[in-house]
N, CA, C, O and CB atoms as a CASP TS submission, in Angstrom:
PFRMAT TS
TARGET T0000
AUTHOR 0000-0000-0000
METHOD Language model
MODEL 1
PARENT N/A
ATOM      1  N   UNK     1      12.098   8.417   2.867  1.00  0.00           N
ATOM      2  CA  UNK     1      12.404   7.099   2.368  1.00  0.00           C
ATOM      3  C   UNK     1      11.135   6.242   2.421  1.00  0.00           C
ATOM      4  O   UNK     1      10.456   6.193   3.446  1.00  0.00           O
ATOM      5  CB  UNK     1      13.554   6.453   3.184  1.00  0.00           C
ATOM      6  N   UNK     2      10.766   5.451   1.112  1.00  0.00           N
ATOM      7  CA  UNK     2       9.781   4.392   1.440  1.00  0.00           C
ATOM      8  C   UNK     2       9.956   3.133   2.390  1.00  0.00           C
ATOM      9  O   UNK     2      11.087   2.692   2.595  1.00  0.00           O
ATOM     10  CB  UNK     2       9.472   3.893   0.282  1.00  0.00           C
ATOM     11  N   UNK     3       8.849   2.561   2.963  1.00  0.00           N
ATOM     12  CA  UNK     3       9.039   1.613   3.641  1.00  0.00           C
ATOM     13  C   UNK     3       8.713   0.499   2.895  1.00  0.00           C
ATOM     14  O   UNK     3       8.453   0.702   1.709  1.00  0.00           O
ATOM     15  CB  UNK     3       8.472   1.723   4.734  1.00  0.00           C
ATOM     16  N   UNK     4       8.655  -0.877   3.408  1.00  0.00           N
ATOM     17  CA  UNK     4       8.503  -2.022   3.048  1.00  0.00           C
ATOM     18  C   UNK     4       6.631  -1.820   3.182  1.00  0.00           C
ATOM     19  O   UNK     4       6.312  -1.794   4.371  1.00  0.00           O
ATOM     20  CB  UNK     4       9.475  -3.186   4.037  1.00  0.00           C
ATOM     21  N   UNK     5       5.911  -1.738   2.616  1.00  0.00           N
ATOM     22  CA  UNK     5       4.504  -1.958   2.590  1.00  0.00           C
ATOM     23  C   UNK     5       3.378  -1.333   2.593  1.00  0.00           C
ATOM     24  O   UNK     5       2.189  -1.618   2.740  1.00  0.00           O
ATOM     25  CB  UNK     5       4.305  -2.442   3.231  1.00  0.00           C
ATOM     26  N   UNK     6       4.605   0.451   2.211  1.00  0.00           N
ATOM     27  CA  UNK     6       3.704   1.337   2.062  1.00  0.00           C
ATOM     28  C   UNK     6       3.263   1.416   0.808  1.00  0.00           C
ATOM     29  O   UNK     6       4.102   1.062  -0.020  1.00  0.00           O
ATOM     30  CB  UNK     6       4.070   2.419   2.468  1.00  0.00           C
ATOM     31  N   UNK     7       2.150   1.785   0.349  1.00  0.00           N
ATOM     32  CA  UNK     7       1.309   2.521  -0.993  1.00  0.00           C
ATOM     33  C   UNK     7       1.484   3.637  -1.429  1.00  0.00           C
ATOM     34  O   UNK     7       1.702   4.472  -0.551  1.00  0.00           O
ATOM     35  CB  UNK     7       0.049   2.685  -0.898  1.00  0.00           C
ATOM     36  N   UNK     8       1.477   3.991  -2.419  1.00  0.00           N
ATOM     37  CA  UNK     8       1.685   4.822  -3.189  1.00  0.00           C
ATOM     38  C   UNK     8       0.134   4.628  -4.248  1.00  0.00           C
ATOM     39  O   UNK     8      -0.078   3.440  -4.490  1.00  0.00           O
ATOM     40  CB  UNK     8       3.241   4.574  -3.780  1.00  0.00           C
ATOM     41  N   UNK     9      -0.867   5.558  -4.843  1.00  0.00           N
ATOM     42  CA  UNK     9      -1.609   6.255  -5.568  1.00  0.00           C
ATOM     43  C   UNK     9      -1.165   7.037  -6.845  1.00  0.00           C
ATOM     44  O   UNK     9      -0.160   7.746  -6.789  1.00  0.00           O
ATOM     45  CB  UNK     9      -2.083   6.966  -4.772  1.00  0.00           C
ATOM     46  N   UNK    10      -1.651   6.961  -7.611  1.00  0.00           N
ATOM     47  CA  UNK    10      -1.744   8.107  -9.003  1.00  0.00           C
ATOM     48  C   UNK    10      -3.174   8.875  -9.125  1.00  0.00           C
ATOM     49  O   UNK    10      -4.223   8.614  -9.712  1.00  0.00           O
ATOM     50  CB  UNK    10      -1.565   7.190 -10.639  1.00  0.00           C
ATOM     51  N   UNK    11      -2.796   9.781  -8.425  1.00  0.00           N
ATOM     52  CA  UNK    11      -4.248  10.773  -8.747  1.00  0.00           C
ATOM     53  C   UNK    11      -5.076  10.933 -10.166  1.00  0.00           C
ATOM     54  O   UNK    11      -6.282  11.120 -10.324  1.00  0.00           O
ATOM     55  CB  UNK    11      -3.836  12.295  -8.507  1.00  0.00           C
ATOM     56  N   UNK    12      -3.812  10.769 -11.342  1.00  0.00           N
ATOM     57  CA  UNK    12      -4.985  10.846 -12.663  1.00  0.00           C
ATOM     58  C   UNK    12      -5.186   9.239 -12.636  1.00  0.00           C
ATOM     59  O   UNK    12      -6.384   9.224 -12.352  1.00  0.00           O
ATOM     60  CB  UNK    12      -4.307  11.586 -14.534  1.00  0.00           C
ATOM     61  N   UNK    13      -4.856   8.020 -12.731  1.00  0.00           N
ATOM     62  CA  UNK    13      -5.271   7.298 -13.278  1.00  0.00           C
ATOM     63  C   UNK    13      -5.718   5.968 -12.188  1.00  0.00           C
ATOM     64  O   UNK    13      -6.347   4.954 -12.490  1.00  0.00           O
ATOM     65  CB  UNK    13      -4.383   7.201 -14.310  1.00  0.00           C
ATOM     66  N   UNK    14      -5.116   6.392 -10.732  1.00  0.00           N
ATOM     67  CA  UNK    14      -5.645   5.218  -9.698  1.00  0.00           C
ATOM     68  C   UNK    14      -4.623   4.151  -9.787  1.00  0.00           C
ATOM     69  O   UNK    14      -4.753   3.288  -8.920  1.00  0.00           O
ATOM     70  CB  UNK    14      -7.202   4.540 -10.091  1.00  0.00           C
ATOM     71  N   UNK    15      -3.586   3.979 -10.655  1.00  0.00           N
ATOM     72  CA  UNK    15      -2.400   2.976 -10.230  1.00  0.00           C
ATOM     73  C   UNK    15      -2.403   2.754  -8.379  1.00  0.00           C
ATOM     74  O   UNK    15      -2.935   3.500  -7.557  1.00  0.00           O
ATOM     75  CB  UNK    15      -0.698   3.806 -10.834  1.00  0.00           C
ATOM     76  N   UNK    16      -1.952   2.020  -8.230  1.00  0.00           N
ATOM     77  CA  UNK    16      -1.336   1.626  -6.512  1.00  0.00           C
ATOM     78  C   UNK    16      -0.167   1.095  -6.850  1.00  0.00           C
ATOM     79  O   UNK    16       0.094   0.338  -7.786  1.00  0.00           O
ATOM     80  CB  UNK    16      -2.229   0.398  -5.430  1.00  0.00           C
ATOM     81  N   UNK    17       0.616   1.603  -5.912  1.00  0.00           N
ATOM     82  CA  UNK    17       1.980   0.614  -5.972  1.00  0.00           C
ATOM     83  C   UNK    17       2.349   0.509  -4.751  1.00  0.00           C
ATOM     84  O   UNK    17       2.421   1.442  -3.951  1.00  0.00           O
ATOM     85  CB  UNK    17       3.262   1.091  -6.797  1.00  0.00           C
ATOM     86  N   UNK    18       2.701  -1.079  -4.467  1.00  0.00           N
ATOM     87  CA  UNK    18       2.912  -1.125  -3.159  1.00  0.00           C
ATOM     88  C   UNK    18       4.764  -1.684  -3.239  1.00  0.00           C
ATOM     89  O   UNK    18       5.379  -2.369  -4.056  1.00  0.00           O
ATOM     90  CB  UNK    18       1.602  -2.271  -2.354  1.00  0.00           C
ATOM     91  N   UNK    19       5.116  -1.067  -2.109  1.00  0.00           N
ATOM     92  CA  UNK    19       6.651  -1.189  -1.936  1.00  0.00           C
ATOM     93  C   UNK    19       6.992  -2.513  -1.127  1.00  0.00           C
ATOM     94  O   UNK    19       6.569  -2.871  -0.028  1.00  0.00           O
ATOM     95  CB  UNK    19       7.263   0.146  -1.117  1.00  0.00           C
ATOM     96  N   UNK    20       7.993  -3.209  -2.099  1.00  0.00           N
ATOM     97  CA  UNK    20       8.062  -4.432  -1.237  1.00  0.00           C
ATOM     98  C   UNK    20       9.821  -4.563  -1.305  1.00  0.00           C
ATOM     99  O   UNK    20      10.323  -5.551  -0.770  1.00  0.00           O
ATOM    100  CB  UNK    20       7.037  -5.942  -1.958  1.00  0.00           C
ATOM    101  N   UNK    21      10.674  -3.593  -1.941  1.00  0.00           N
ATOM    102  CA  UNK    21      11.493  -4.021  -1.816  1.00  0.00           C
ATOM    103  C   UNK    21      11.755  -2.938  -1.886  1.00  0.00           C
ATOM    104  O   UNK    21      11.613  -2.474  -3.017  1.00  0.00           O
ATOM    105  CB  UNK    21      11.879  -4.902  -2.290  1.00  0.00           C
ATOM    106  N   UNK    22      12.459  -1.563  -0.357  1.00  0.00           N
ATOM    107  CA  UNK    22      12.973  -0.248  -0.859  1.00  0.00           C
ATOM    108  C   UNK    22      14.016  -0.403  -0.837  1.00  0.00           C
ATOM    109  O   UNK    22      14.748  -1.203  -0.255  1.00  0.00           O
ATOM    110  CB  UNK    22      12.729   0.894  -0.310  1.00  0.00           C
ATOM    111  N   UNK    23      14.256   0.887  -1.918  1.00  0.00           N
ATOM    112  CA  UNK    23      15.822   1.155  -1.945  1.00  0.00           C
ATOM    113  C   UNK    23      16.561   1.963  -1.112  1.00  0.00           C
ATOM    114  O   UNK    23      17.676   1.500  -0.871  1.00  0.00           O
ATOM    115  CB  UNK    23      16.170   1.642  -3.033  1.00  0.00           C
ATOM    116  N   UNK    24      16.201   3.464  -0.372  1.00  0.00           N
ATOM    117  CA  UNK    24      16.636   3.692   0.650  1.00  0.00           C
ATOM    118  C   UNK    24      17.045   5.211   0.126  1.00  0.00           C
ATOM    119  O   UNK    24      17.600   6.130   0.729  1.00  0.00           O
ATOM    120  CB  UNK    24      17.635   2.624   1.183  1.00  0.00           C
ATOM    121  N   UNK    25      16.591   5.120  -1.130  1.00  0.00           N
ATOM    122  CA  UNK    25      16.974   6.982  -1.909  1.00  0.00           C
ATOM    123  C   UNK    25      16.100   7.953  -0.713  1.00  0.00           C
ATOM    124  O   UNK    25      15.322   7.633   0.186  1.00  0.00           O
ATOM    125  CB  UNK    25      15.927   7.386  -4.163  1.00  0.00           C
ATOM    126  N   UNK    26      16.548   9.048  -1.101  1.00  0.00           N
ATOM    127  CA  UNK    26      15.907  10.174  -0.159  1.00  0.00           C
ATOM    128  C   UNK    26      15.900  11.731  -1.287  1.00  0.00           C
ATOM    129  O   UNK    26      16.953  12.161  -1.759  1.00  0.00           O
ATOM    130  CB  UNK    26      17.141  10.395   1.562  1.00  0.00           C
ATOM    131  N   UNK    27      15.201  12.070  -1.425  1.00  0.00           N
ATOM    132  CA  UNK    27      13.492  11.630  -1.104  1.00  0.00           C
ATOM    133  C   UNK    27      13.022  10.936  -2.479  1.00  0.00           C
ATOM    134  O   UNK    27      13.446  11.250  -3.591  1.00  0.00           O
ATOM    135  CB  UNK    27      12.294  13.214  -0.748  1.00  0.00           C
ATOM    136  N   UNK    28      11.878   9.737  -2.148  1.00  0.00           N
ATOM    137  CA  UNK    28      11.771   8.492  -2.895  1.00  0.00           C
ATOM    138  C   UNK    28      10.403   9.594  -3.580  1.00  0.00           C
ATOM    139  O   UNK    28       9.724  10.397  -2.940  1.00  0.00           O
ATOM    140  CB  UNK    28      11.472   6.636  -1.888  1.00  0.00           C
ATOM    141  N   UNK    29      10.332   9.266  -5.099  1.00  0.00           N
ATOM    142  CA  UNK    29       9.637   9.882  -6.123  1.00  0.00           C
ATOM    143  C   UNK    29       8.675   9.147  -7.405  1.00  0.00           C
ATOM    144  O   UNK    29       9.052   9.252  -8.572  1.00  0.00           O
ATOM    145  CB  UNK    29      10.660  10.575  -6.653  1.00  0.00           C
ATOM    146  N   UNK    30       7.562   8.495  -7.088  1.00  0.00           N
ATOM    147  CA  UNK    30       7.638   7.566  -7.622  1.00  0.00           C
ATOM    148  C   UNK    30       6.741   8.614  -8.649  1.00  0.00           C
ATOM    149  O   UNK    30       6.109   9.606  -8.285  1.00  0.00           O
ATOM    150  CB  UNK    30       7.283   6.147  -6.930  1.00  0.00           C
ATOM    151  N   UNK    31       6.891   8.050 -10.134  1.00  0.00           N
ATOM    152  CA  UNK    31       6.150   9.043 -11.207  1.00  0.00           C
ATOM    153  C   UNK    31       5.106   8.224 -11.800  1.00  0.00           C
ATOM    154  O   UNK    31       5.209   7.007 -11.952  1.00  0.00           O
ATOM    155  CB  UNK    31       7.148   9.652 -12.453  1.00  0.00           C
ATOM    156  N   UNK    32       4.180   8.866 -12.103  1.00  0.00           N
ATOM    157  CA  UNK    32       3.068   8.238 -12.557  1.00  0.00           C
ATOM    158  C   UNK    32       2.225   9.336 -13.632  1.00  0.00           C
ATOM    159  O   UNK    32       2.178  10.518 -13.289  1.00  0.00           O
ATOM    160  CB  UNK    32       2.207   7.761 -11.211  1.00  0.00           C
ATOM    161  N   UNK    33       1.711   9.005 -14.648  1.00  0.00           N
ATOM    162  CA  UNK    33       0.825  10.307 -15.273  1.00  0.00           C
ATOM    163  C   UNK    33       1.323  11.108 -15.477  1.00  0.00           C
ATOM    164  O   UNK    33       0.609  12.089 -15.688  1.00  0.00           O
ATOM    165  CB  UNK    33      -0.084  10.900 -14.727  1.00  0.00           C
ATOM    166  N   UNK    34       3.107  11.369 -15.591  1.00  0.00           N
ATOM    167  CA  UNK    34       3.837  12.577 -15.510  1.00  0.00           C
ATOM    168  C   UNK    34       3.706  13.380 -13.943  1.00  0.00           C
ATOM    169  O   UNK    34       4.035  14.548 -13.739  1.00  0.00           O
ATOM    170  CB  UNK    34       3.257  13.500 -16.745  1.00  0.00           C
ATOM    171  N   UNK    35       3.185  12.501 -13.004  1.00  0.00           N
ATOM    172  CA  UNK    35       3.688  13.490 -11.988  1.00  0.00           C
ATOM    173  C   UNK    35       3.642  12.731 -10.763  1.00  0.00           C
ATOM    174  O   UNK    35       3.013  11.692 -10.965  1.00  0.00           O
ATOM    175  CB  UNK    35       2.844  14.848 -11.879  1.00  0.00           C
ATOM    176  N   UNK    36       4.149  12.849  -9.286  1.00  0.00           N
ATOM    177  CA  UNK    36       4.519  11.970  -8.242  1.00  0.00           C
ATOM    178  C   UNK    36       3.034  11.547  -8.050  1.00  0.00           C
ATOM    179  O   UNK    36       1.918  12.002  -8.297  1.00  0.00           O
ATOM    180  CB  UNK    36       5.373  12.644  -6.901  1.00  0.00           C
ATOM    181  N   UNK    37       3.657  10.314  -7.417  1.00  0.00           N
ATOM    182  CA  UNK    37       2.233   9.423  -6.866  1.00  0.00           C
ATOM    183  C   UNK    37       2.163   9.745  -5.441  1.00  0.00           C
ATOM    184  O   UNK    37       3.206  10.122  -4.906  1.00  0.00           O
ATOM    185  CB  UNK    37       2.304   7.584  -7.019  1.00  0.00           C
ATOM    186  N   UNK    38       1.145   9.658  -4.776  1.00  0.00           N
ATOM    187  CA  UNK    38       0.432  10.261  -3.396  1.00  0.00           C
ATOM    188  C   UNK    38       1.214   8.734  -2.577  1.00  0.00           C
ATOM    189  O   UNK    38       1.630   7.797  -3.259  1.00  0.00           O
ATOM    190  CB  UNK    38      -1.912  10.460  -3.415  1.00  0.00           C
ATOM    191  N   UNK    39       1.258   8.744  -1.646  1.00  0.00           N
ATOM    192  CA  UNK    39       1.140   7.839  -0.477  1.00  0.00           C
ATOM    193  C   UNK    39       0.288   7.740   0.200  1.00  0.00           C
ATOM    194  O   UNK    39       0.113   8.627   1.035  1.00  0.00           O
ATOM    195  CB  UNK    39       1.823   7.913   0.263  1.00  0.00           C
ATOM    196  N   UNK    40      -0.560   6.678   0.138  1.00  0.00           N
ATOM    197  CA  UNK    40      -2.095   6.159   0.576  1.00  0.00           C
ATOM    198  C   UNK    40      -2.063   5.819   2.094  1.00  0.00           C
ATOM    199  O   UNK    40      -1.474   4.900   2.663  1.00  0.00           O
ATOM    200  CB  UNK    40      -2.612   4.683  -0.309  1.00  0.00           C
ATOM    201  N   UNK    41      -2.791   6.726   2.559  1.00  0.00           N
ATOM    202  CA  UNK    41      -2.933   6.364   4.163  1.00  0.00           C
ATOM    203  C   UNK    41      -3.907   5.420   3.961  1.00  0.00           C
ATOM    204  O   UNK    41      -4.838   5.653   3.190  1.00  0.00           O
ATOM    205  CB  UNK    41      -3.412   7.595   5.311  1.00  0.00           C
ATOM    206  N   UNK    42      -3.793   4.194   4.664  1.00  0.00           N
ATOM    207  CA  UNK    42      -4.905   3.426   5.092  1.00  0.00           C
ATOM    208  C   UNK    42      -5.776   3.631   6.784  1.00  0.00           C
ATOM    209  O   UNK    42      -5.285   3.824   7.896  1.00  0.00           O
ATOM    210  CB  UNK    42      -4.258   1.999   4.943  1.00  0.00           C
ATOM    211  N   UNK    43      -7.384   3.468   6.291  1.00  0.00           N
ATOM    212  CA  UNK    43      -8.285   3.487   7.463  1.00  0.00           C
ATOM    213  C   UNK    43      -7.739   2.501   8.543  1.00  0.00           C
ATOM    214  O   UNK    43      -6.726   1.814   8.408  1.00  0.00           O
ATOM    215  CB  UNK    43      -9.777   3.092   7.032  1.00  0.00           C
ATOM    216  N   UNK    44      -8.555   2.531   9.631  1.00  0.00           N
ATOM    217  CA  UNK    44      -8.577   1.534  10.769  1.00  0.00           C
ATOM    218  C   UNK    44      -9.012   0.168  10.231  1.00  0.00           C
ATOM    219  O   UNK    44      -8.629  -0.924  10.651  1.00  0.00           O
ATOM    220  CB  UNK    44      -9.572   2.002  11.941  1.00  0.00           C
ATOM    221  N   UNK    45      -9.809   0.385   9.311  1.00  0.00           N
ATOM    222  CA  UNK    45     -10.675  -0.811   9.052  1.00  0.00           C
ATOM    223  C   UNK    45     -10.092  -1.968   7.735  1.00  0.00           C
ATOM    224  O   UNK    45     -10.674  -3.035   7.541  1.00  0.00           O
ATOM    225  CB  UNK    45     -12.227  -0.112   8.627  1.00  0.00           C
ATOM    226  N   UNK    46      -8.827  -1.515   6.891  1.00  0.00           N
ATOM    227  CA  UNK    46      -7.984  -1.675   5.990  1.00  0.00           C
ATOM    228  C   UNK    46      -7.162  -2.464   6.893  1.00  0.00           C
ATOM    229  O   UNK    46      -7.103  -3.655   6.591  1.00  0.00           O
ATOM    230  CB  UNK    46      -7.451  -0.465   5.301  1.00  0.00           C
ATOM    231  N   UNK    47      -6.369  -2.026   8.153  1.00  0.00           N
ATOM    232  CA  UNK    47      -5.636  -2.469   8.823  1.00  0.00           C
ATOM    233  C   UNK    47      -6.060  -3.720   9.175  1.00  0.00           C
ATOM    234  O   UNK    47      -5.386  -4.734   8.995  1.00  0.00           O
ATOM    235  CB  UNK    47      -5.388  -1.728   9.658  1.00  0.00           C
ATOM    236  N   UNK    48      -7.477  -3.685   9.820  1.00  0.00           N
ATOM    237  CA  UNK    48      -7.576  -4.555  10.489  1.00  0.00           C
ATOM    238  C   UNK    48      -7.512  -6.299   9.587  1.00  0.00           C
ATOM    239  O   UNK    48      -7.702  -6.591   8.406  1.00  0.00           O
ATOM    240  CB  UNK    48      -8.805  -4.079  11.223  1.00  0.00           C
ATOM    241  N   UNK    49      -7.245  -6.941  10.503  1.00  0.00           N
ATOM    242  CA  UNK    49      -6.698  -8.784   9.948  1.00  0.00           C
ATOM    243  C   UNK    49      -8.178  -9.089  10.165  1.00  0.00           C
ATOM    244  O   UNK    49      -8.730  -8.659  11.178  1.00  0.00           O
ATOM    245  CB  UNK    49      -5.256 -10.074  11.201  1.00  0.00           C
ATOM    246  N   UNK    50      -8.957  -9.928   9.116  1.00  0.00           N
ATOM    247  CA  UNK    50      -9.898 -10.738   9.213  1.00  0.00           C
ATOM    248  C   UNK    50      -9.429 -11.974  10.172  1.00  0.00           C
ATOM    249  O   UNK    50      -8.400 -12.649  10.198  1.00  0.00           O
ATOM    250  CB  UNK    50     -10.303 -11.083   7.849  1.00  0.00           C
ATOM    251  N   UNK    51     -10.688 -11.979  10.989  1.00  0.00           N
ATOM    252  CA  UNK    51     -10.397 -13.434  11.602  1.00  0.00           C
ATOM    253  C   UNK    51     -10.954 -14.749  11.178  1.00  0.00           C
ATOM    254  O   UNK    51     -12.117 -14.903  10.806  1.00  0.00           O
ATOM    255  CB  UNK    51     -10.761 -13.422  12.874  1.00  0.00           C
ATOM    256  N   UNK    52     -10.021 -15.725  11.259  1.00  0.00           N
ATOM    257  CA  UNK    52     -10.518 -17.011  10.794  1.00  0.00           C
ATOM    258  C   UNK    52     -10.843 -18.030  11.377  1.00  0.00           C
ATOM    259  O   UNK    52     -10.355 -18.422  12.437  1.00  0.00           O
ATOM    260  CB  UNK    52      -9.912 -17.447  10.163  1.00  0.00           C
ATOM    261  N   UNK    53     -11.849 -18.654  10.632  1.00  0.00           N
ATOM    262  CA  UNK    53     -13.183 -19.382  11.033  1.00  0.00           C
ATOM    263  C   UNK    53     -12.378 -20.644  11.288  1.00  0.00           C
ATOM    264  O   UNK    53     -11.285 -20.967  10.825  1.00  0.00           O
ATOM    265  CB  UNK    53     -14.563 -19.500   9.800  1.00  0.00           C
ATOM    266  N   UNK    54     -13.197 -21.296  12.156  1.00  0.00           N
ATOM    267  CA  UNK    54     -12.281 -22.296  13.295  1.00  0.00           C
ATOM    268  C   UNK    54     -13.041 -23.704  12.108  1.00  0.00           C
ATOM    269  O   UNK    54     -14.057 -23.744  11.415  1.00  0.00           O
ATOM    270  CB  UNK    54     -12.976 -22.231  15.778  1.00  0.00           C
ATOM    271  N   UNK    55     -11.965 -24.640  12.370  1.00  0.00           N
ATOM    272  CA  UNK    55     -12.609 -25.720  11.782  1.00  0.00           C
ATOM    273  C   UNK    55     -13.706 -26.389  11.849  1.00  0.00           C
ATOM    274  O   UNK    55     -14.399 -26.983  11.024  1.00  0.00           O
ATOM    275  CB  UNK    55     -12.110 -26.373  11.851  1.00  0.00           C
ATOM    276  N   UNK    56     -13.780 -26.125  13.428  1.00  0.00           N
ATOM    277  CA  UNK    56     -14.824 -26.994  14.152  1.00  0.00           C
ATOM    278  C   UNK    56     -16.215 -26.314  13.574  1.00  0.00           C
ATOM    279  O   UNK    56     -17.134 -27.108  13.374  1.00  0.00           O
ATOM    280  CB  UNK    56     -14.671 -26.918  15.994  1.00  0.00           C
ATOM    281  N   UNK    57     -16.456 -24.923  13.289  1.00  0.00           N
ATOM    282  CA  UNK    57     -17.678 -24.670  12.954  1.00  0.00           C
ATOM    283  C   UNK    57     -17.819 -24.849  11.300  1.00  0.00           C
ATOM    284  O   UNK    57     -18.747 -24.325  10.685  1.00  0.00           O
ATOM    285  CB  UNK    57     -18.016 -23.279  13.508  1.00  0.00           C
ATOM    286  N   UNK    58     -17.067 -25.435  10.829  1.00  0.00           N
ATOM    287  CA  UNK    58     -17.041 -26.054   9.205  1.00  0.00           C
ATOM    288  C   UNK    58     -17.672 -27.050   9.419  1.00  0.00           C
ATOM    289  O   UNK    58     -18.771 -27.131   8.869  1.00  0.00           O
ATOM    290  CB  UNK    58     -15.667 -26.461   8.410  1.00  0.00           C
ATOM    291  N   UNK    59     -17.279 -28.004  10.163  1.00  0.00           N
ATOM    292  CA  UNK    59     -17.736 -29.598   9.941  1.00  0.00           C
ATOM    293  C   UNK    59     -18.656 -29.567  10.723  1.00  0.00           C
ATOM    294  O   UNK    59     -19.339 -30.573  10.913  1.00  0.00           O
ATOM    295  CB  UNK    59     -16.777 -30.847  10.254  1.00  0.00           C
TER
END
């Protein structure tokens, strides 16, 4: 089953699709190019949240 925020890939053409609303089918098949799309593992470094710059060093 897909989750809420996983990716999905198309090996011929590089589509992404990201899941924001699953449905809960088993097993989830998404088609692309005539054939299933990959599920994109993301790095450590994808994950990670940018941190944000404090006001005080703006002004």
């Amino acid at each position: 089953m897909a989750k809420k925020g996983e990716k999905y890939k198309c090996e011929e053409c590089g589509l992404i699709v990201l899941v924001e609303d699953p449905c809960g089918c088993e097993p989830v098949e998404i088609i692309c190019c005539g054939a299933p799309m990959k599920p994109v593992k993301e790095t450590a470094k994808a994950k990670a949240k940018p941190k944000a710059e404090s006001k005080a060093k703006k002004q």
